[in-house]
C-alpha angles and dihedrals in degrees: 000000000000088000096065094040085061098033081056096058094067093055104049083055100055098043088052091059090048091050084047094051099041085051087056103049103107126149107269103220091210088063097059110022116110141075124310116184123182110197114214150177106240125184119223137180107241104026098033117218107006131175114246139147146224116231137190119178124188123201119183115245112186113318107298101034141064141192110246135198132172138162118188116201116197134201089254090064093255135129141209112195124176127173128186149107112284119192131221116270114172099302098335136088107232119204118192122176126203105266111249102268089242094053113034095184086059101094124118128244113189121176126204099195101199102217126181092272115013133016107234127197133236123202106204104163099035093258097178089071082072108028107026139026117213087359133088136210095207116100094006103138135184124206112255078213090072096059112135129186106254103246093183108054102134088060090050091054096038089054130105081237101056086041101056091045095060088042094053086037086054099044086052106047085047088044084059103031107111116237 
């Protein structure tokens, strides 16, 4: 009986280290900000096959939140394009945009699930209805491989684009901040 009293100790221990450690997993910003860029042949209409590429950039914004900005060409000679600040959810970047004032169930949920080598979108609100036509945003990834230090960041926060984001990130955290 003693035996098991003192084989037990070990491995309470251990799993609460493992209940510690899965509690503290949580996406490190400074691991994934940066500039990914996927170069691509795209058809078009009136130019034929074209290069292109397909960008996200991630800018820290505070420590569970981050500046976002993507644009998405396709083979049709479309684009999807989205910008905003995303918060820290588990391992994800999580973008929500205020919903349209006529339709309040409008709004747009897109996931970047930071796997171990790409980050991978998720469209879970159909966000290419607002932001794209004959594109998508859901399953587009970028290798983490690609990641490049932002040497323009003062033009990035400088920009219409970075602005309206923090303005439409700041209106919605006071909309849902309880009085």
């Amino acid at each position: 009986m003693s035996k098991a009293k003192y084989s037990a100790v070990p491995m309470l221990v251990l799993l609460s280290l493992g209940a510690a450690s899965a509690e503290g997993e949580r996406l490190k910003l400074d691991e994934i900000a940066g500039v990914y860029r996927h170069p691509l042949k795209v058809e078009t209409v009136a130019d034929g096959v074209v290069a292109a590429e397909n960008i996200l950039e991630i800018v820290r914004y505070g420590e569970a939140s981050a500046y976002i900005r993507t644009r998405l060409h396709f083979t049709n000679g479309h684009l999807c394009s989205l910008f905003g600040i995303a918060e820290v959810e588990g391992n994800q970047l999580v973008y929500r945009s205020a919903p349209e004032p006529e339709d309040k169930s409008s709004a747009c949920v897109l996931a970047l699930k930071i796997e171990s080598k790409a980050i991978v979108f998720e469209d879970r609100a159909e966000c290419q209805l607002r932001y794209g036509f004959r594109g998508g945003f859901d399953n587009a990834r970028f290798e983490r491989s690609r990641r490049r230090p932002i040497a323009y960041l003062d033009r990035i926060r400088n920009s219409r684009q970075y602005r309206e984001a923090l303005e439409e990130y700041e209106l919605s955290k006071a909309a849902t901040a309880k009085p």
